[in-house]
C-alpha positions in Angstrom: 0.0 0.0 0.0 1.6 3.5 -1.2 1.6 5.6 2.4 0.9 8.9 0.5 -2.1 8.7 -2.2 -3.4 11.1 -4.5 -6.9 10.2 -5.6 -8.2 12.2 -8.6 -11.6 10.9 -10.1 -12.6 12.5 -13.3 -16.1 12.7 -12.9 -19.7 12.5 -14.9 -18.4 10.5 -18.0 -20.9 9.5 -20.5 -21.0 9.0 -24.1 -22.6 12.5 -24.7 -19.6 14.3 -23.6 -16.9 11.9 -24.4 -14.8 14.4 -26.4 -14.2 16.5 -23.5 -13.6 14.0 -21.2 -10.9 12.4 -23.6 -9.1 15.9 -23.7 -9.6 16.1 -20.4 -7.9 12.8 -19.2 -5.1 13.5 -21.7 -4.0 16.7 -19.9 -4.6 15.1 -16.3 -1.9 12.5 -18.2 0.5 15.3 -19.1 0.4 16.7 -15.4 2.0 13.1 -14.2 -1.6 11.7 -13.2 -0.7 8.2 -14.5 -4.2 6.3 -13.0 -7.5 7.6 -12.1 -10.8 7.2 -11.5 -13.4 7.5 -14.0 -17.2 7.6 -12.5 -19.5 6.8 -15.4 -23.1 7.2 -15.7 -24.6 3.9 -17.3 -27.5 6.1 -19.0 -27.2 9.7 -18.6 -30.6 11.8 -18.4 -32.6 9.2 -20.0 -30.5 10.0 -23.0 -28.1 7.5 -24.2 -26.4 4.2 -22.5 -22.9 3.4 -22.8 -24.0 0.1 -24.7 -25.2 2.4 -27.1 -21.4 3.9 -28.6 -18.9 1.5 -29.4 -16.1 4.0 -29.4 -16.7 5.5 -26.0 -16.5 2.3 -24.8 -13.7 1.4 -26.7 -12.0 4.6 -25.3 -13.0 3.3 -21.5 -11.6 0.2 -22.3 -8.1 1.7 -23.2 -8.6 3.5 -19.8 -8.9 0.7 -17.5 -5.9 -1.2 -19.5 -3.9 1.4 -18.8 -4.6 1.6 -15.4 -7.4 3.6 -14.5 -10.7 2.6 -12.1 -13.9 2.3 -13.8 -16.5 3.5 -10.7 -20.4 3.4 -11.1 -21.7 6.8 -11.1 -25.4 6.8 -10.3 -27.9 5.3 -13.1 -29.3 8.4 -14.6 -27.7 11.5 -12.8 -30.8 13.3 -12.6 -34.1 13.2 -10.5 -37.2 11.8 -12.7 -39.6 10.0 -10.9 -38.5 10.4 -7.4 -40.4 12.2 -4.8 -39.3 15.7 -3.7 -39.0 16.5 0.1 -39.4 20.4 0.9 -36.4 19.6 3.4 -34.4 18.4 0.7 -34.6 21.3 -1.8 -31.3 22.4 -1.2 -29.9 20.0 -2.2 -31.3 19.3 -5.1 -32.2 22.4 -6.8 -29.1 24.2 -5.2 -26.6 22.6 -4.2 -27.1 19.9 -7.7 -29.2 20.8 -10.8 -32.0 18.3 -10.2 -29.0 15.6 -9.9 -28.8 14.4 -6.5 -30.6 10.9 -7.8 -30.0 8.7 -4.8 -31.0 11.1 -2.3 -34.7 10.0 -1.0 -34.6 7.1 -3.6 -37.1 4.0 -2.7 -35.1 0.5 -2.0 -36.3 -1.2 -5.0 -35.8 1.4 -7.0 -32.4 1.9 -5.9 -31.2 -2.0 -6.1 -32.7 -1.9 -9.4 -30.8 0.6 -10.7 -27.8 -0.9 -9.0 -27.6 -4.1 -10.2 -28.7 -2.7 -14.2 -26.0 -0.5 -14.1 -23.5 -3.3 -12.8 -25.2 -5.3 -15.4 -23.6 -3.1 -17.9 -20.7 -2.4 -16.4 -20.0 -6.7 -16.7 -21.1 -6.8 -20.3 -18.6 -4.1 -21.3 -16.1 -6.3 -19.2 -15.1 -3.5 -16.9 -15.4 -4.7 -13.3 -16.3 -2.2 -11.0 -15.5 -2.3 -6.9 -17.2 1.1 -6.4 -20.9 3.4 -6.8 -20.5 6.6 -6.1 -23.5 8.5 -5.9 -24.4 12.1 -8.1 -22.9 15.2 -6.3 -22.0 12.5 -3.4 -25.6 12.7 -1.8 -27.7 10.0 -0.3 -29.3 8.7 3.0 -27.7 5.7 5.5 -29.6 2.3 4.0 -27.9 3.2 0.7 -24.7 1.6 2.4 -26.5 -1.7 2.9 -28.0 -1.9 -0.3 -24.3 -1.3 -1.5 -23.1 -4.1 0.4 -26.0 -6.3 -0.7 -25.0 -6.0 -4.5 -21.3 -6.7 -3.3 -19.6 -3.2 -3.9 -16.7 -2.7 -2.0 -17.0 1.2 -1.4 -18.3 4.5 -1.8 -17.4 7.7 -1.0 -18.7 10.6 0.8 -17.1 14.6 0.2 -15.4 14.3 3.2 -14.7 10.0 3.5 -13.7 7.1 1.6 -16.4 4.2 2.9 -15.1 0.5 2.7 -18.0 -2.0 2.9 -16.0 -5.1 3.2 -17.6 -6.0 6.8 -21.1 -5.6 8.2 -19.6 -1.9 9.7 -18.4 0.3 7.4 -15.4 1.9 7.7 -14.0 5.4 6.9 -11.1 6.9 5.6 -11.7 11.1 6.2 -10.2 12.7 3.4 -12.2 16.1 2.2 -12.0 15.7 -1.5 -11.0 18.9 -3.6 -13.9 20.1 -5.7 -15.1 23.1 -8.0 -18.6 24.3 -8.7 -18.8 26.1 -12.0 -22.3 27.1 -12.4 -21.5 31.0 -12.0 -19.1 33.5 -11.3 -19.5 33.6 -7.3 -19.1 29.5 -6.7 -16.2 30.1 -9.4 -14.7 32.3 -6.9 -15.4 31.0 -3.4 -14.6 27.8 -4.9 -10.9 28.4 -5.6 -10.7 30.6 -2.2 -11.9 27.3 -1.1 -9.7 25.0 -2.7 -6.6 27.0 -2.1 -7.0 26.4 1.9 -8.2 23.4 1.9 -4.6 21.7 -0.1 -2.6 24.1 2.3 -4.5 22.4 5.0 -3.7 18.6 3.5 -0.1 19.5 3.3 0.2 21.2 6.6 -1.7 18.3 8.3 0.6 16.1 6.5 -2.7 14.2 4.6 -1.9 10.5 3.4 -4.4 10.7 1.4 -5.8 13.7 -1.1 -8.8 13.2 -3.2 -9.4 15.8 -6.1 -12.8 15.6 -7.7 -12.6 16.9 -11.7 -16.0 17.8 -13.4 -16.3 17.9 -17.4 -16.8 21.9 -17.0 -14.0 22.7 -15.0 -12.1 22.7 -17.8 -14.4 25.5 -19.8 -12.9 28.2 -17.2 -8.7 29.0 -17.5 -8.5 30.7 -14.3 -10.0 27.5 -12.5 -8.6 24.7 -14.7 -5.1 26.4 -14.0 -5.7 26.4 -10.3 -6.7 22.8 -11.0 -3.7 21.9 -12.6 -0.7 23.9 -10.3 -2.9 21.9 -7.4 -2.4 18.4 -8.6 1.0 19.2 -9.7 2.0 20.4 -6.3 0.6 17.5 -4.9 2.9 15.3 -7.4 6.0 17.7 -7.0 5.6 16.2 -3.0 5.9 12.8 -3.8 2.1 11.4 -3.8 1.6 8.8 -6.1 -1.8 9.1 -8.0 -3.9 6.1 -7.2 -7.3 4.9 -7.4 -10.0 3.6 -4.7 -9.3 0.0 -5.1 -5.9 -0.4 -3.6 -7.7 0.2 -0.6 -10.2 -3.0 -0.5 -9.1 -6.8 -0.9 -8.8 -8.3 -4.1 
């Protein structure tokens, strides 16, 4: 096990925005970020599955060959068909765009769309130890439905959760993470971001997580801040890494 990890996870891949994301990864690769991992959404929006383009799964393939982690990331991403709950609006409608699709999800709906995306996930021969939920929002039973459908882990914004046993267990790590959706988050979040990696490398951190979001990349001054991060990060020694070195084989 490497003592000091940097965990970068390139975030909301599908086949509808699979030209960004392979630009994306490519510069990640250029910065020294030599595995990753990816969190795709089986069927994004209702729109289109993965089954349904042979090249971005061809191009996911060449990923996990090369060493990055295929994670589950949701079913759908978005909200259709689950109940809204007044207390919850926050979160979805602020916090996420209408995305937050495992927050105040029904069991069978949930384990449905667990086991259909893991489905996939085996036909495309990419084996997958994680699921991840949309903007990293959901309620306690989702950890034992996890468990049920034999996934290893998940992950929180603040923790790493390994499901191996009947009690989870957590690695605290607060990942690293940008919202884009206007110029204010824009700017509190790399006010943010800037404290919170002086804070991993004055607290000595073993582990660093840094989340990356297809539109991160659509603003220089963030994408920059993005990039002198993770290469500081490298420049100390942490070797980039993905979530399932840290759960048995």
């Amino acid at each position: 096990m490497i003592e000091r990890s940097l965990f970068v996870t390139l975030h909301d891949i599908h086949p509808l925005n699979s030209s960004k994301i392979e630009k994306q990864r490519e510069q990640l690769l250029s910065w020294g970020v030599s595995k990753m991992g990816l969190l795709i959404i089986p069927y994004y929006h209702h729109k289109k599955s993965i089954e349904e383009d042979e090249k971005f799964c061809n191009w996911v393939t060449s990923r996990i060959q090369a060493g990055d982690e295929p994670i589950i990331h949701g079913f759908y991403h978005d909200r259709l068909g689950i109940t809204e709950k007044i207390s919850q609006l926050f979160w979805t409608q602020f916090y996420t765009q209408q995305e937050a699709e495992f927050l105040n999800i029904e069991e069978k709906e949930a384990i449905e769309r667990l086991v259909q995306a893991k489905k996939m996930f085996m036909n495309l021969g990419w084996q997958s130890k994680g699921f991840i939920a949309p903007g990293w929002l959901y309620e306690p039973p989702l950890l034992d439905w996890l468990r049920k459908e034999r996934f290893s882990y998940t992950a929180a914004i603040d923790r790493i959760i390994l499901l191996e046993s009947s009690n989870p267990s957590y690695i605290y790590s607060f990942s690293l993470c940008w919202s884009n959706r206007s110029l204010w988050r824009r700017s509190i979040s790399q006010v943010w971001n800037g404290w919170l990696k002086n804070n991993c490398i004055k607290r000595k951190k073993a582990y660093v997580r840094v989340a990356v979001h297809p539109e991160d990349s659509d603003y220089r001054s963030l994408w920059s801040q993005l990039e002198r991060i993770v290469k500081h990060f490298l420049d100390l020694g942490m070797e980039p890494q993905t979530y399932g070195i840290l759960v048995k084989s």
